[in-house]
DRENDO-1510 file (C-alpha; in Angstrom, 1 decimal, always signed):
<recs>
REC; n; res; u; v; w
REC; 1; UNK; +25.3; +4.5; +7.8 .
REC; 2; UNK; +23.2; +7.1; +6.7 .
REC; 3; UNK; +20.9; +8.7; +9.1 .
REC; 4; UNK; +19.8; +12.1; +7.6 .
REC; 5; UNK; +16.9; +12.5; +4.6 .
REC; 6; UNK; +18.9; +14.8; +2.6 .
REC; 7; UNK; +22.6; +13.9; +3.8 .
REC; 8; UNK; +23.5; +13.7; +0.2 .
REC; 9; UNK; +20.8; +15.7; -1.5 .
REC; 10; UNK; +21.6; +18.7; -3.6 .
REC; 11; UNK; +19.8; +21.6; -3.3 .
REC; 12; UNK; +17.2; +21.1; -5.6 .
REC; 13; UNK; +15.8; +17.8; -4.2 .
REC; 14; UNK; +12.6; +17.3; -4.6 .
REC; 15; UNK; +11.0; +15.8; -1.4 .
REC; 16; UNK; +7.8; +14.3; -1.1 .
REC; 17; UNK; +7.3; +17.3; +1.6 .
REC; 18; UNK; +7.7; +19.6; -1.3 .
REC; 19; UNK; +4.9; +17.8; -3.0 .
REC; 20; UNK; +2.9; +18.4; -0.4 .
REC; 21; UNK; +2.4; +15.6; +1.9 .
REC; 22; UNK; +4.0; +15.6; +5.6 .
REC; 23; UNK; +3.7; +13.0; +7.6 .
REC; 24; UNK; +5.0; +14.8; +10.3 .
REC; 25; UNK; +1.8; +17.1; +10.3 .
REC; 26; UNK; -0.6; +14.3; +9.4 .
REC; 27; UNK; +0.8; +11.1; +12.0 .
REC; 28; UNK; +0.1; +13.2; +15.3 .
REC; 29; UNK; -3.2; +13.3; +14.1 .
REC; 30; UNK; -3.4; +9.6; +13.2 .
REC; 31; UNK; -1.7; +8.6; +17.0 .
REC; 32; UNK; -4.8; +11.0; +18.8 .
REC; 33; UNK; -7.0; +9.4; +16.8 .
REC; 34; UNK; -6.5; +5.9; +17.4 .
REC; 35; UNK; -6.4; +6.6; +20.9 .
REC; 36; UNK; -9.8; +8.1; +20.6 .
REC; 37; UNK; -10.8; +5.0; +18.9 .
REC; 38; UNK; -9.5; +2.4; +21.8 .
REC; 39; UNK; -11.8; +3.8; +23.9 .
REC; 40; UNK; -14.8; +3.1; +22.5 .
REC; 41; UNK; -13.8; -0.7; +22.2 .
REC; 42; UNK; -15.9; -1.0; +25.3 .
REC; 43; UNK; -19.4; -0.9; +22.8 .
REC; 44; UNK; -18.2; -4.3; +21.2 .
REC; 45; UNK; -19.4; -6.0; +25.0 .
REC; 46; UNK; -22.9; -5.2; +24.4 .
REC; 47; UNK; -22.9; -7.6; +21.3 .
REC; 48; UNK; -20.7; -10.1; +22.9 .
REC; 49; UNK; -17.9; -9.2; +20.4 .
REC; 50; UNK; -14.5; -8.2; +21.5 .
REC; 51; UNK; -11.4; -6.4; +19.9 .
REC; 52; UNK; -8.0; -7.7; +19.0 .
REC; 53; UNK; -6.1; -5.7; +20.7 .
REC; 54; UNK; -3.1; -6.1; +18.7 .
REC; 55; UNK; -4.8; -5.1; +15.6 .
REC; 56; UNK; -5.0; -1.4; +17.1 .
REC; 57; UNK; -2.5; +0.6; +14.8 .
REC; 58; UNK; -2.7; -2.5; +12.1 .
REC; 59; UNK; -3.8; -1.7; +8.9 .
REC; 60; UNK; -6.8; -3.5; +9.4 .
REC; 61; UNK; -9.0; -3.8; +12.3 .
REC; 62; UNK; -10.2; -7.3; +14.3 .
REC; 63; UNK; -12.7; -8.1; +16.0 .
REC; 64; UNK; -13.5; -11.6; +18.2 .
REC; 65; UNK; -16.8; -12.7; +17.1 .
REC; 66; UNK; -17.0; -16.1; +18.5 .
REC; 67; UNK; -16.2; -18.8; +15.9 .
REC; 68; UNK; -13.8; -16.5; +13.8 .
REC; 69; UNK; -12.2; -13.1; +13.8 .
REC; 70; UNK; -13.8; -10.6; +11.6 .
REC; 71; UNK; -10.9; -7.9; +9.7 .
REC; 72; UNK; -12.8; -4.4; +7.9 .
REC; 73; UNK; -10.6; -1.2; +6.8 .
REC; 74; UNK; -11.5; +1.8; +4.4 .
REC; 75; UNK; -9.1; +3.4; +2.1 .
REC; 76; UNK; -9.2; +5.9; -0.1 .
REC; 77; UNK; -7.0; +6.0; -3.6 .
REC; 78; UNK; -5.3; +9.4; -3.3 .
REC; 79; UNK; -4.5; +12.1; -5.8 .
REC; 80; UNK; -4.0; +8.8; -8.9 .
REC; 81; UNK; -7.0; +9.5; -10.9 .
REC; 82; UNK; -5.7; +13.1; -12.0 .
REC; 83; UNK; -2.9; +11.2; -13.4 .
REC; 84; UNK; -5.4; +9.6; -15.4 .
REC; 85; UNK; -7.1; +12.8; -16.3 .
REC; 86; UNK; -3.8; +14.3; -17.8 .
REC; 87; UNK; -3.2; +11.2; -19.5 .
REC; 88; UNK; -6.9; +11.0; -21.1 .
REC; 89; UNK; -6.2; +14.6; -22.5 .
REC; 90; UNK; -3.3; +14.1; -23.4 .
REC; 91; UNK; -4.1; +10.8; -25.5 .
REC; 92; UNK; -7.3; +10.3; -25.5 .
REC; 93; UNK; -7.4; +6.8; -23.7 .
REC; 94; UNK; -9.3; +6.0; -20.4 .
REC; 95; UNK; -7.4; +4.8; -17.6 .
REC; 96; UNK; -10.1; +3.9; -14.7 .
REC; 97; UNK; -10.0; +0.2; -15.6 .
REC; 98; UNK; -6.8; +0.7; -13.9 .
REC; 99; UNK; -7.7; +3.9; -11.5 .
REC; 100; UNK; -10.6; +1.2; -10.1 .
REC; 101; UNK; -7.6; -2.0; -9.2 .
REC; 102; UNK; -5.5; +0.6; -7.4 .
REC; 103; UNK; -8.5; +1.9; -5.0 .
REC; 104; UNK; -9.4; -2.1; -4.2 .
REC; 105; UNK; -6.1; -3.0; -4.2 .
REC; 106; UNK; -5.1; +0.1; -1.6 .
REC; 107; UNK; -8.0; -1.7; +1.2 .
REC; 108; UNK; -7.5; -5.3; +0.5 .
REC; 109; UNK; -3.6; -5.2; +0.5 .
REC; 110; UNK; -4.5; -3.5; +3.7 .
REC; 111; UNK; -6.8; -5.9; +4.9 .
REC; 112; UNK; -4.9; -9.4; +4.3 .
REC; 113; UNK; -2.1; -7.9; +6.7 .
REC; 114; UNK; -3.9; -9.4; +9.7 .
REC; 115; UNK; -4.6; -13.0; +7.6 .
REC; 116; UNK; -8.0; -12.0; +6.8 .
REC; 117; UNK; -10.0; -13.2; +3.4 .
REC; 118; UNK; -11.3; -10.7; +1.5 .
REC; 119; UNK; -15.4; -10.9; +2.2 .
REC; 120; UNK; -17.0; -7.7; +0.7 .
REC; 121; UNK; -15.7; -4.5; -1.1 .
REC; 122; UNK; -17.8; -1.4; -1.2 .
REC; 123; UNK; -17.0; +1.8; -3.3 .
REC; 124; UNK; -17.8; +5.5; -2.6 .
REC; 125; UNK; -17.1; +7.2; -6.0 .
REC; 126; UNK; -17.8; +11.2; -5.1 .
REC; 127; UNK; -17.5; +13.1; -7.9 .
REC; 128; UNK; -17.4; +17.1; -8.3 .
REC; 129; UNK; -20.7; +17.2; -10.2 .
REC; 130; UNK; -22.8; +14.8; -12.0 .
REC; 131; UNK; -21.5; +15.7; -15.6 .
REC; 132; UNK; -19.2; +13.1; -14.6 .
REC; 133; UNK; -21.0; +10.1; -14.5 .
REC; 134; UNK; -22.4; +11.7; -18.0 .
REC; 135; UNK; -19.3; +10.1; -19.7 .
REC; 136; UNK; -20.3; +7.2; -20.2 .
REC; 137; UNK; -17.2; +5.7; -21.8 .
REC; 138; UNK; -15.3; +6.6; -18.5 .
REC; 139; UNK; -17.8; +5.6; -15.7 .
REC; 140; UNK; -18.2; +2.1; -17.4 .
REC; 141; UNK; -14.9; +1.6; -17.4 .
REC; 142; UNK; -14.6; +2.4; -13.4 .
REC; 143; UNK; -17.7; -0.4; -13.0 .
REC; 144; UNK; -15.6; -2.9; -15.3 .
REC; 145; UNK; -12.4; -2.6; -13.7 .
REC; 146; UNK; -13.8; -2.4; -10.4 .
REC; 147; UNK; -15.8; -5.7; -11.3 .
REC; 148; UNK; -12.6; -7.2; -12.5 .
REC; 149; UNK; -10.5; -6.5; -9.5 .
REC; 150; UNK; -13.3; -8.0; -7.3 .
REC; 151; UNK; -13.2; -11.6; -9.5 .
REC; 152; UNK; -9.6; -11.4; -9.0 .
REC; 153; UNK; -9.9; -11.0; -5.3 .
REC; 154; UNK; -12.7; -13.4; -5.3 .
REC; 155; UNK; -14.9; -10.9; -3.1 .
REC; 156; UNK; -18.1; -9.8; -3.8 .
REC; 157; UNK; -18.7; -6.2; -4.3 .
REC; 158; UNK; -21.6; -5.1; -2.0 .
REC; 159; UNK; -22.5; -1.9; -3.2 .
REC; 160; UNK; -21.8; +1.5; -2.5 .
REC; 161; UNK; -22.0; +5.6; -2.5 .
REC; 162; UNK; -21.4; +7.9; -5.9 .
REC; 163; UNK; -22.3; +11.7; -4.3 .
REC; 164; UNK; -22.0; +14.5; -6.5 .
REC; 165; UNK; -20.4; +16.5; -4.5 .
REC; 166; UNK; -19.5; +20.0; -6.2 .
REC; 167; UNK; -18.1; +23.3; -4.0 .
REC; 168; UNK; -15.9; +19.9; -1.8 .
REC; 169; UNK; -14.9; +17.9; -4.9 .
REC; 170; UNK; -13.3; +19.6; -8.0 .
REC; 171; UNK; -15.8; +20.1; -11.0 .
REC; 172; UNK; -14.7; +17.3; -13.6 .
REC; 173; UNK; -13.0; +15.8; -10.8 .
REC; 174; UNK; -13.6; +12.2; -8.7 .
REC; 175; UNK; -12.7; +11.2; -5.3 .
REC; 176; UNK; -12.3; +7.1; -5.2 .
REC; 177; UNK; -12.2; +5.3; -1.9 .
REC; 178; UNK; -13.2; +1.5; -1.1 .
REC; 179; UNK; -14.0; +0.0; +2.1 .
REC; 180; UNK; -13.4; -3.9; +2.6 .
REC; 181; UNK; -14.6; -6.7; +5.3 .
REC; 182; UNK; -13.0; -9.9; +5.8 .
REC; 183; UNK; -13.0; -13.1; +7.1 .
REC; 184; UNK; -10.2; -14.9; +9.7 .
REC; 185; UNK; -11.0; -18.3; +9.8 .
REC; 186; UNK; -9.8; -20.3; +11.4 .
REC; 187; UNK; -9.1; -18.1; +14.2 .
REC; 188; UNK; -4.9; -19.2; +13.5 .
REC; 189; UNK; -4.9; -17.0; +10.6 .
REC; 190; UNK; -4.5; -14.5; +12.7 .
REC; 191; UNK; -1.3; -12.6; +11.6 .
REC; 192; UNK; -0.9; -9.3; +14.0 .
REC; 193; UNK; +3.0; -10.1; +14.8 .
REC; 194; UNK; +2.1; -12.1; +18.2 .
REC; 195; UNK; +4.9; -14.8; +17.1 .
REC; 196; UNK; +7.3; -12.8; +15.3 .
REC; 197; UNK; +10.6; -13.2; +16.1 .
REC; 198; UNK; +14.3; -13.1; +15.7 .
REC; 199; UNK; +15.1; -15.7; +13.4 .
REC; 200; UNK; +12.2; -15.1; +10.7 .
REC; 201; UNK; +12.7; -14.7; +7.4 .
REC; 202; UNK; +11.6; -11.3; +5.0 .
REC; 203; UNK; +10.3; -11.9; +1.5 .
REC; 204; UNK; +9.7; -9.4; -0.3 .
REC; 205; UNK; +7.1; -9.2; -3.6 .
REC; 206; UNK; +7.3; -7.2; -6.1 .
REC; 207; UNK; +5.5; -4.4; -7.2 .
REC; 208; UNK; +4.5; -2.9; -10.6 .
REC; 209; UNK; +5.5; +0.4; -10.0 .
REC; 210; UNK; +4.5; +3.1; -8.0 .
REC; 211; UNK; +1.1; +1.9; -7.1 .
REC; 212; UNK; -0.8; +4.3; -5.2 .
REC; 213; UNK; +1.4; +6.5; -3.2 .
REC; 214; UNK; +4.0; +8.8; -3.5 .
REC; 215; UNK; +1.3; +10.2; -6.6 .
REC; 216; UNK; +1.5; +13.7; -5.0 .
REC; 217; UNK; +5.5; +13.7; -5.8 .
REC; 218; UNK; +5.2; +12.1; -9.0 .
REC; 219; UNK; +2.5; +14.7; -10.0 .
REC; 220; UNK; +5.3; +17.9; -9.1 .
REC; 221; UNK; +7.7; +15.9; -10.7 .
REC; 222; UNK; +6.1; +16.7; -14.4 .
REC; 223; UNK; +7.5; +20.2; -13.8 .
REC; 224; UNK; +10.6; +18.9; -14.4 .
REC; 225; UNK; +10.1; +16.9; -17.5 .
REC; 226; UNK; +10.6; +18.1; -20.9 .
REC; 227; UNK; +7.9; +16.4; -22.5 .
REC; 228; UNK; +5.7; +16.2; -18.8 .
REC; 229; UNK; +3.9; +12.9; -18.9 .
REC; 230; UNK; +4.9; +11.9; -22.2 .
REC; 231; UNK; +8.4; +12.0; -21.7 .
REC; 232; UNK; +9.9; +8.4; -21.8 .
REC; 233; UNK; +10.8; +6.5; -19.1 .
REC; 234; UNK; +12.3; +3.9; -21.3 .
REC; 235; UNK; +11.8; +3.3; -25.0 .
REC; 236; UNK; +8.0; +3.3; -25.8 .
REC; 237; UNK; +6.9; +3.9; -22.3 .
REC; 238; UNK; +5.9; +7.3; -21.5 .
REC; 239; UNK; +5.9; +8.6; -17.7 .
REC; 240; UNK; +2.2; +9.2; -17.4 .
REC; 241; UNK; +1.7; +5.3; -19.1 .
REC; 242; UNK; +4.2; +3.8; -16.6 .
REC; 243; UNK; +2.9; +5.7; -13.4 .
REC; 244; UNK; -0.6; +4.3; -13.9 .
REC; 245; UNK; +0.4; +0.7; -14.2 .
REC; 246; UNK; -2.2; -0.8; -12.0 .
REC; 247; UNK; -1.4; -1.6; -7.8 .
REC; 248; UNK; -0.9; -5.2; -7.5 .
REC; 249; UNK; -3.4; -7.5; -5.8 .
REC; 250; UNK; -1.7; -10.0; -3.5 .
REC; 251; UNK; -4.3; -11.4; -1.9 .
REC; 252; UNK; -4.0; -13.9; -4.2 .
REC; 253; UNK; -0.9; -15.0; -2.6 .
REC; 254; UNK; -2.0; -15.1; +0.7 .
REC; 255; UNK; -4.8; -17.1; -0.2 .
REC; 256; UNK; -2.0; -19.7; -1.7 .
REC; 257; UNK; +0.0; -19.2; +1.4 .
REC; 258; UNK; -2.9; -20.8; +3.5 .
REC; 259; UNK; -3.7; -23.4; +1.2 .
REC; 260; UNK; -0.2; -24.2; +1.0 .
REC; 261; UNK; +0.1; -24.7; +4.7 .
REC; 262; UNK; +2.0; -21.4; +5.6 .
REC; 263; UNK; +0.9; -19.0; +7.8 .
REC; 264; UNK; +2.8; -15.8; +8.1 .
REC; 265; UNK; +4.2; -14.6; +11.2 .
REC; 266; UNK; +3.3; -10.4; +10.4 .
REC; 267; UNK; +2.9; -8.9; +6.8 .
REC; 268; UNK; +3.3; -5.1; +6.2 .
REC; 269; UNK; +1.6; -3.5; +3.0 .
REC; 270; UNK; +4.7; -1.2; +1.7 .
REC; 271; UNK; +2.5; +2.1; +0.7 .
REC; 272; UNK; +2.6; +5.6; +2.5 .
REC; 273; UNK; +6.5; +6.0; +4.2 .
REC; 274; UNK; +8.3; +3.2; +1.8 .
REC; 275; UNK; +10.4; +1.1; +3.3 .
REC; 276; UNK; +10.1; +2.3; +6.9 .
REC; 277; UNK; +6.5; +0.2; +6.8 .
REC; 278; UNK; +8.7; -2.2; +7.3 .
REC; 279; UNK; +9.7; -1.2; +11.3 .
REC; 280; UNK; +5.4; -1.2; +11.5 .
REC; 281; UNK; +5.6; -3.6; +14.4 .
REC; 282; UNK; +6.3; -3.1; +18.0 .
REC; 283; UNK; +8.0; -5.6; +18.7 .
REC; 284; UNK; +12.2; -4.4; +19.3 .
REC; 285; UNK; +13.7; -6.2; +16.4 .
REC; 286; UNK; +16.6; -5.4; +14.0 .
REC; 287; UNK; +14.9; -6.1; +10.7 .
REC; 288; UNK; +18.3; -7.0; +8.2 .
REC; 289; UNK; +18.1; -6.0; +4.5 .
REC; 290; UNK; +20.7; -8.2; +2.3 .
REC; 291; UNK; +18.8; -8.9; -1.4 .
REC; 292; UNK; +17.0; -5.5; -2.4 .
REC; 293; UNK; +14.5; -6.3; -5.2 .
REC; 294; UNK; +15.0; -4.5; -8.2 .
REC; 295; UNK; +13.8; -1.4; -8.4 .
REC; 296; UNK; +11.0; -0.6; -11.7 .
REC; 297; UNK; +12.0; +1.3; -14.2 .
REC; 298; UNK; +9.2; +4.7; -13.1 .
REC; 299; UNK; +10.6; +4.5; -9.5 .
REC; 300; UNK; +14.3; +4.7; -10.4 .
REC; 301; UNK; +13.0; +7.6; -13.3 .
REC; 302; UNK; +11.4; +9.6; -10.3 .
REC; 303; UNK; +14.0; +9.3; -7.9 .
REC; 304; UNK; +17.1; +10.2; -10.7 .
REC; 305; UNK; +14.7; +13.2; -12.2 .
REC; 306; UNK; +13.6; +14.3; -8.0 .
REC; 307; UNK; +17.4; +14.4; -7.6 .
REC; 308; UNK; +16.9; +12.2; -4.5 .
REC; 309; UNK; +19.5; +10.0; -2.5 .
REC; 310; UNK; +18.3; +6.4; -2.2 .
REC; 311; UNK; +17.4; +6.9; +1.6 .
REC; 312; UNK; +15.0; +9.4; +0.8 .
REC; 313; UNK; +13.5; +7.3; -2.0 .
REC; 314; UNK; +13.0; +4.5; +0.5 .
REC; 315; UNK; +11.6; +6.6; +2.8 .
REC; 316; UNK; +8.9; +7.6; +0.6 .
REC; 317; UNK; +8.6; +5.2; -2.1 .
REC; 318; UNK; +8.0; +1.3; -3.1 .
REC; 319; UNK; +11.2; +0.8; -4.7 .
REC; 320; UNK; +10.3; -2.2; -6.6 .
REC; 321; UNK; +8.6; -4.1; -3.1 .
REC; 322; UNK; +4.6; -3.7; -2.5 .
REC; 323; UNK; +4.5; -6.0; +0.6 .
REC; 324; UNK; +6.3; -8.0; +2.7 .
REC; 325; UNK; +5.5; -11.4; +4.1 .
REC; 326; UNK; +7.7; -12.4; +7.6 .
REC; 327; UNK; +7.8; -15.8; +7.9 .
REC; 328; UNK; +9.6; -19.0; +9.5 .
REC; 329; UNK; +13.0; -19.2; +7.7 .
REC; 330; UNK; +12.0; -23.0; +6.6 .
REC; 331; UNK; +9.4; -21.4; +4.9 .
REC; 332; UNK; +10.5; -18.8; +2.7 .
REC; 333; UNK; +11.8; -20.0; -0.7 .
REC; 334; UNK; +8.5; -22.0; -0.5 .
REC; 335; UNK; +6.5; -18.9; +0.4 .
REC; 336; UNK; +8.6; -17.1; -2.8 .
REC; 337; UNK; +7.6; -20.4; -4.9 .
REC; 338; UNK; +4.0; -19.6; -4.1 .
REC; 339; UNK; +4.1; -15.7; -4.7 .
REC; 340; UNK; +5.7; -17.0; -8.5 .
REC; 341; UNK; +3.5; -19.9; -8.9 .
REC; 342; UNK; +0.4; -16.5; -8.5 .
REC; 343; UNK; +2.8; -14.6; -10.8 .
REC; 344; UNK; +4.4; -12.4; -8.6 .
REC; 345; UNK; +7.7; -12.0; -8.4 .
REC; 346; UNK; +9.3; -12.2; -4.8 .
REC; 347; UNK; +12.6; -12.9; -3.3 .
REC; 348; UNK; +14.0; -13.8; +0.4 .
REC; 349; UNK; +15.3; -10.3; +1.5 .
REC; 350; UNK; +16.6; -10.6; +5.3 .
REC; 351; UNK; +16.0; -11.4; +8.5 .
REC; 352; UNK; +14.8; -10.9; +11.9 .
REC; 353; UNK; +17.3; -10.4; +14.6 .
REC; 354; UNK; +17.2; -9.8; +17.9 .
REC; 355; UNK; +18.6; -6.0; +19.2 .
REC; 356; UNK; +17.5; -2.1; +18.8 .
REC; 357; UNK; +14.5; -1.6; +16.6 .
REC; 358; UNK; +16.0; -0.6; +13.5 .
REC; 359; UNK; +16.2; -1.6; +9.6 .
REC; 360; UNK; +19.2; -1.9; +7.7 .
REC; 361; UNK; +19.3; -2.2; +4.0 .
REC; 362; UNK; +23.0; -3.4; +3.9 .
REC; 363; UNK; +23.2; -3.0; +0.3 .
REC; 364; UNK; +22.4; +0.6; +0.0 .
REC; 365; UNK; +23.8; +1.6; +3.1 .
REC; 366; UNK; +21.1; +2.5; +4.8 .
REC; 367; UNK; +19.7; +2.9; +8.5 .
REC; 368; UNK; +16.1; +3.7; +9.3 .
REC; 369; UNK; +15.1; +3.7; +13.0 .
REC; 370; UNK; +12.1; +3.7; +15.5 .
REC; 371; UNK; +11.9; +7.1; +15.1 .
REC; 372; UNK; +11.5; +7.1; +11.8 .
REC; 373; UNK; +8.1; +5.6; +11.4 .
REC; 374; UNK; +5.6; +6.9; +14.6 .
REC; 375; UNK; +2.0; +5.7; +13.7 .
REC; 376; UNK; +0.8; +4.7; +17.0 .
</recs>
C-alpha cells in the first residue's frame, strides 16, 4: 500500500505545506499545550465539577457537573472569508450568509463529537478597522446567516465580540471565530470512544465541498487557473462559487440519532488532516475503508489542478466525507436512514477491526498509520 505523501507525485505537486500550513510545526505545539491544560483540571474541585478525562485531546471538552455533562469548544473559521472577498470583487455578490454557517458549523461539528446538544453559540467578529462594519450590505448579511445557522442548530446565539483590530487584522479584512457550549444529558450521551470496538460499523456523511479547511491550498491553487476563481469547475459553476458552498451542519443528525434511539459509539469531525481524523482515537484499532463516498466535484478539481496523488488529497482534504459516526453494525443502515431522512447523504463505509492502529481505504489503496495523525 502506499505509505509515502508524494510516492507518486510529480514534481510540481502542490502540497498543502506549500500553501503554508504544517502540521508538523503546529501539532508539537497543540500536544504541549494540552498537557499544560490537564494540569489545571485540579480548579474544577473547588466548584464540585470534575473533567472527563477522555474528552482531553477530543474536539470538545467535558466536564461532570452533577446531573449532566457539560461539552464547550471555540473555533475559529480560517483564511475562508478572503475567498469571499475575491469573489465579492470579482462579482459583486456577498457571500457572508455563507462565510457565517462555516464559522458555526466549524465549533458545533466540533462540539456534537462528544454527544453534546448544542446550548449557546457566541461570535468574535475582529475586523481590521471599523470601515468594515460600515458596509452595511455585508455585515447584515454575517448577522442573518449567523442567525440562520443558529435556527438550524436550534441554539441560541448569546452574544459576542466585534474588535476593530487594525496593525493585527488586515485593513478591509475580518477574522471570524465562534465559540459553542453544550449540553450531555443524559449523562449516556456521552460519546468519547469508551465502547468502541472491533466489530463497529463507519458511516460516513457527506459533505458539500471543501467546508472550511484546506482554504490555504485552495487559495495558492488560483495561481494555477487560467481564469483564477472564475474558472469552471463544471459547467456554470465557477471555482470561487463552488469553494464557498457553505460547511454542513450535522447536528441535526445527531439530534435524530438520539431521538431515534442510537447512540454512537465515537464520532470524528473530518476537517484539518482529512481522512487521518479518522485514527483520532486511542484506542489500537484497524479502521477498514471498503465504500469511499464520492468525492464533490471542487475536491476532485483541486486535487487534479494541485497535481496531487489521492493519498495526499486524503491526507489533507474532506474528499466528499465531513464526519463520521462509529456505531454498532445493527445500527448503521438505520443511522444512514436518519442522516437521509435530515437530508444528508451518508453511506456505511467500513469497519472496526481488532489489530495495529492503522486505516485502510481498500479502494484507493491507501495506508495511513498512528504516526500519521499525532495530536495528543
Amino acid at each position: 500500500m502506499s505509505t509515502s505523501p508524494s510516492s507518486h507525485a510529480s514534481s510540481d505537486t502542490l502540497s498543502y505545506e506549500q500553501a503554508g500550513v504544517n502540521y508538523d510545526l503546529i501539532d508539537p505545539l497543540k500536544v504541549s499545550a494540552q498537557r499544560a491544560a490537564a494540569s489545571t483540571a485540579s480548579h474544577l474541585a473547588g466548584h464540585g465539577f470534575t473533567e472527563v478525562k477522555a474528552s482531553r485531546g477530543e474536539s470538545a471538552y467535558v466536564v461532570d457537573v452533577g446531573p449532566f455533562y457539560m461539552a464547550s469548544i471555540v473555533e475559529c473559521l480560517g483564511s475562508k472569508a478572503l475567498v469571499a472577498d475575491e469573489m465579492n470583487k470579482l462579482t459583486g455578490k456577498s457571500y457572508y450568509a455563507s462565510i457565517a454557517q462555516d464559522t458555526i458549523a466549524m465549533a458545533i461539528n466540533d462540539l456534537i463529537t462528544v454527544g453534546a446538544t448544542p446550548l449557546v453559540v457566541q461570535a468574535y467578529w475582529a475586523a481590521g478597522g471599523s470601515d468594515w462594519f460600515g458596509d452595511a450590505r455585508r455585515a447584515q448579511a454575517l448577522v442573518e446567516g449567523w442567525k440562520k445557522a443558529c435556527d438550524t442548530c436550534q441554539v441560541a446565539w448569546g452574544g459576542g465580540e466585534t474588535p476593530a483590530l487594525a496593525g493585527i487584522v488586515e485593513d478591509g479584512r475580518i477574522d471570524l471565530a465562534a465559540s459553542c457550549t453544550g449540553l450531555i444529558n443524559p449523562k449516556e450521551r456521552l460519546s468519547v470512544g469508551d465502547r468502541l470496538g472491533a466489530g463497529d460499523a463507519i458511516v460516513l456523511l457527506a459533505s458539500s465541498g471543501i467546508h472550511a479547511n484546506g482554504l490555504s491550498l485552495a487559495r495558492k491553487l488560483v495561481e494555477r487557473l487560467p481564469q483564477g476563481y472564475l474558472t469552471e469547475v463544471e459547467p456554470g459553476l465557477s471555482y470561487g462559487e463552488a469553494l464557498l458552498a457553505p460547511t454542513v451542519l450535522y447536528s441535526p443528525v445527531t439530534e435524530a440519532l438520539y431521538k431515534a434511539g442510537i447512540t454512537p459509539h465515537y464520532c470524528a469531525n473530518i476537517t484539518g488532516h482529512g481522512w487521518r481524523k479518522l485514527l483520532r482515537h486511542p484506542g489500537q484499532f484497524t479502521y477498514r475503508i471498503h465504500t469511499v463516498p464520492p468525492v464533490t466535484p471542487v475536491l476532485r478539481f483541486m486535487q487534479e489542478h494541485a497535481k496531487q496523488d489521492d493519498r495526499e488529497a486524503y491526507s489533507t482534504l474532506n474528499m466528499g466525507a465531513g464526519f463520521a459516526i462509529f456505531v454498532k453494525a445493527d445500527q448503521a443502515q438505520r443511522t444512514v436512514d436518519v442522516a437521509k431522512a435530515c437530508g444528508i447523504d451518508a453511506w456505511v463505509a467500513g469497519q472496526l477491526e481488532d489489530g495495529p492502529k492503522q486505516l485502510l481505504i481498500e479502494p484507493l489503496d491507501i495506508r495511513f498509520s498512528d504516526d500519521d495523525l499525532q495530536l495528543r
